[in-house]
C-alpha positions in Angstrom: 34.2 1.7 189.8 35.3 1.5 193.4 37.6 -1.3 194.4 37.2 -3.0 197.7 39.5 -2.6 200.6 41.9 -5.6 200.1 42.1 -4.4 196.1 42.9 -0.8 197.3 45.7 -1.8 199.5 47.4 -4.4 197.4 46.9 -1.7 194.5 48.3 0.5 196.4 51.5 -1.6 197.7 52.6 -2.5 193.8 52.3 1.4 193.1 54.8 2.4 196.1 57.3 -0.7 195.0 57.4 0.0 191.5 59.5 2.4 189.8 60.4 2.9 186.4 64.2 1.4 185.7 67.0 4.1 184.9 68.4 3.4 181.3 71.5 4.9 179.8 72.3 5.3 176.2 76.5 5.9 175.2 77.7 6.6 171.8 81.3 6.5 171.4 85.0 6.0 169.7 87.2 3.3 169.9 90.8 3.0 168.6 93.9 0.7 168.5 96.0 -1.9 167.1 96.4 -5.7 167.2 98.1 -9.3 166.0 97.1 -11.8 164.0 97.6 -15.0 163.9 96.6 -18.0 161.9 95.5 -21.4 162.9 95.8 -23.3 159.6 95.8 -27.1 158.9 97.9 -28.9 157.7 100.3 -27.2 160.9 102.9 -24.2 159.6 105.5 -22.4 161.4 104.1 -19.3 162.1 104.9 -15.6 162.8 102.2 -13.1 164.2 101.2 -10.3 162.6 101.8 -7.1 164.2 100.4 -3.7 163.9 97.1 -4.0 163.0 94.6 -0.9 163.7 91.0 -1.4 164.6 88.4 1.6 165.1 85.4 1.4 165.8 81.5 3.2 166.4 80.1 2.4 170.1 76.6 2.0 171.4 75.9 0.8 174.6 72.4 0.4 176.5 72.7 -0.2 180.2 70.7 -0.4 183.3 72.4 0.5 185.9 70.2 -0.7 189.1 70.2 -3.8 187.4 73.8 -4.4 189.0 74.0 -8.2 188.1 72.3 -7.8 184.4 75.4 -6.0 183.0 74.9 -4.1 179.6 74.9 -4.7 176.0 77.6 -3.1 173.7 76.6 -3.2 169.8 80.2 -1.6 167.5 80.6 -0.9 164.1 84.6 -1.7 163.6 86.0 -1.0 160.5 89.4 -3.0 161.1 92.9 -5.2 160.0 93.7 -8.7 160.5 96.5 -10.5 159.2 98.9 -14.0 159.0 102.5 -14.7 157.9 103.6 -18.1 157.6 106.8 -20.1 156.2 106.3 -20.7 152.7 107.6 -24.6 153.4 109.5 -26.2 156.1 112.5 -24.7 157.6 112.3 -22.0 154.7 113.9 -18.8 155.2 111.0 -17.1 152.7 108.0 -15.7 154.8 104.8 -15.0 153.0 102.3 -12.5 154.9 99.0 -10.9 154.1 96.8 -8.4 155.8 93.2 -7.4 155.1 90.4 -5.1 155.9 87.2 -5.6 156.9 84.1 -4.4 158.6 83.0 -6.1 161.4 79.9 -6.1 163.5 80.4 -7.2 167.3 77.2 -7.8 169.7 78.6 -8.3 173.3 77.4 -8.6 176.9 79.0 -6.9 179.4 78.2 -8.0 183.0 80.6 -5.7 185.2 82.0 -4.7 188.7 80.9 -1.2 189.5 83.9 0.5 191.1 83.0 4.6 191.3 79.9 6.5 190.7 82.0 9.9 190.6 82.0 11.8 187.7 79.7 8.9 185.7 80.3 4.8 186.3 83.5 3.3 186.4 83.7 0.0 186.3 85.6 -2.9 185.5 84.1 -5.5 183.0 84.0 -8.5 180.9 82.9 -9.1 177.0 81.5 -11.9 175.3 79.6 -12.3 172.0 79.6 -13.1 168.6 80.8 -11.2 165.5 80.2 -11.0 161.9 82.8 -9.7 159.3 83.1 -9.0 155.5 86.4 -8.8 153.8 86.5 -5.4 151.4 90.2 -5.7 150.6 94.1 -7.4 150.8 97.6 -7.1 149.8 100.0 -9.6 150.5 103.9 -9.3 151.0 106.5 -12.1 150.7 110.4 -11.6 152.2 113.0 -12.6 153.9 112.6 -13.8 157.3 116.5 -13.5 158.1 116.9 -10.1 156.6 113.3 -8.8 156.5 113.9 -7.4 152.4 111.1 -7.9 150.2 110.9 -10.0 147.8 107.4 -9.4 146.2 104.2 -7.4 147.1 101.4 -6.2 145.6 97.4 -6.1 145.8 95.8 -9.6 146.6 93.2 -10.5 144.0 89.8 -12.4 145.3 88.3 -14.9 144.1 85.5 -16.1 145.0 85.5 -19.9 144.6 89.2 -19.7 146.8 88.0 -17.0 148.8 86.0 -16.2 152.0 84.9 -12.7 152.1 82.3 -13.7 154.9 83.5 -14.5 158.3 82.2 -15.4 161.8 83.4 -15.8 165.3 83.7 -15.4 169.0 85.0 -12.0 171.1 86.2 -12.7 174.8 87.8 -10.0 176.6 87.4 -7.4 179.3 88.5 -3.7 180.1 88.2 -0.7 182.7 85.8 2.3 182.3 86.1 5.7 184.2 84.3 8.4 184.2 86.2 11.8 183.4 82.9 14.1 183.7 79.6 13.8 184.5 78.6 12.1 181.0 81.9 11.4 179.7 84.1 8.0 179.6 87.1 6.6 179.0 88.0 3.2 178.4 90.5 0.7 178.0 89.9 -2.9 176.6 91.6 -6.1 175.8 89.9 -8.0 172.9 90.6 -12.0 171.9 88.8 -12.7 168.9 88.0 -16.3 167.9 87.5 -17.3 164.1 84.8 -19.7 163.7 85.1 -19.7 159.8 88.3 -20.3 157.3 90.3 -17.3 155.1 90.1 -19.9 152.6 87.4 -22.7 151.4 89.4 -25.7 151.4 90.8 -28.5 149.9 86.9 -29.2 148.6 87.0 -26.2 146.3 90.9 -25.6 145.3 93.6 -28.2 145.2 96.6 -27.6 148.2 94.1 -25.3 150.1 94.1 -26.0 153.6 91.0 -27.4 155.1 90.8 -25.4 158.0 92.3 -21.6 157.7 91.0 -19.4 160.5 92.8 -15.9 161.6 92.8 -15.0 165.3 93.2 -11.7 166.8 94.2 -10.2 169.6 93.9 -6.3 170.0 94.3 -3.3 173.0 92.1 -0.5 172.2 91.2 3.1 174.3 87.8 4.6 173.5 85.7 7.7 174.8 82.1 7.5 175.0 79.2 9.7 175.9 75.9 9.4 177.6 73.4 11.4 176.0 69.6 10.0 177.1 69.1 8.7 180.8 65.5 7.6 180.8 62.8 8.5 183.9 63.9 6.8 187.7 62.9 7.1 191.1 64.5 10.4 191.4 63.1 12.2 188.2 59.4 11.2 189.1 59.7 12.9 192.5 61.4 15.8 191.4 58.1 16.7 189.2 55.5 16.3 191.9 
């Protein structure tokens, strides 16, 4: 079947516009550490809770001549949070606990493109939610004048106190440069945003608080590796 004239050339103008898109695929590391800090209600004093590590599995799909779509960053973290608090008002007793948990982040990352040597560096932002379940605690109580514990041990959950499940909010943003052709390196600042309580509430357990959730903040560094770059412009001539 023959097309007519006007069908050839419009045909023939989509074919010489079109081109397939260039897609990367990076598989990575990521490491570092962090503070908690808990938001409970009713209001006590506080101290945050340092030295928590994070690491974490990367995969990252990107399009990079889509230069205002950004990418999308999927982790697999296995990571600490924590909270110390006053054990009553103007107390000198401190009681602190830190848990692990796996977490699984989905973020968008629209970014500034800064180098194409050796791979794209960039400079980018992160947003997205996160999901989280608790595998387990230990909890420490001492003195907040002389820092000597007092008690510590294993902490025990229960599930009609306890949230194992939790949800939230990542914003952050970090730097990417390229070391080789297909190799990374990155450094990113993280805020994470609990959405959901450490505890159920005054509903389920007398002298709960209501509202219990743990923040985070964390640095990390991370390497990660391009291994597939699909078909573009450049890849199609090169077999003709």
């Amino acid at each position: 079947m023959t097309l007519p004239l006007w069908g050839q050339e419009e045909f023939s103008t989509l074919q010489a516009e079109w081109k397939p898109v260039l897609t990367n695929h990076y598989f990575g590391l990521r490491g570092g550490y962090g503070i908690g800090k808990e938001r409970f209600e009713p209001l006590r004093l506080s101290e945050g809770y340092k030295g928590l590590l994070n690491l974490g599995l990367i995969y990252r799909f990107d399009a990079p001549s889509q230069k205002y779509v950004g990418c999308v960053e999927i982790d697999l973290n296995y990571a600490q949070k924590g909270f110390a608090y006053e054990t009553y008002i103007e107390s000198n007793r401190i009681y602190s606990r830190k848990y692990t948990l796996i977490e699984l982040p989905i973020l968008w990352q629209p970014y500034l493109p800064l180098s194409e040597k050796n791979g794209m560096s960039r400079l980018y932002l992160s947003i997205g939610p996160y999901l989280g379940y608790s595998l387990s605690s230990d909890y420490r109580i001492y003195e907040k004048s002389t820092g000597a514990t007092i008690e510590e041990g294993v902490y025990e959950y229960n599930t009609i106190r306890d949230n194992r499940l939790e949800c939230g909010l990542i914003l952050g943003g970090g730097l990417q440069f390229g070391i080789l052709r297909n190799l990374n390196f990155g450094i990113e600042f993280r805020y994470q945003i609990m959405l959901s309580n450490v505890l159920k509430g005054k509903n389920k357990v007398q002298d709960n608080p209501f509202f219990s959730p743990v923040d985070n903040m964390s640095l990390s560094a991370g390497l990660s590796y391009k291994i597939f770059t699909g078909k573009g412009k450049k890849d199609l001539e090169s077999q003709k």
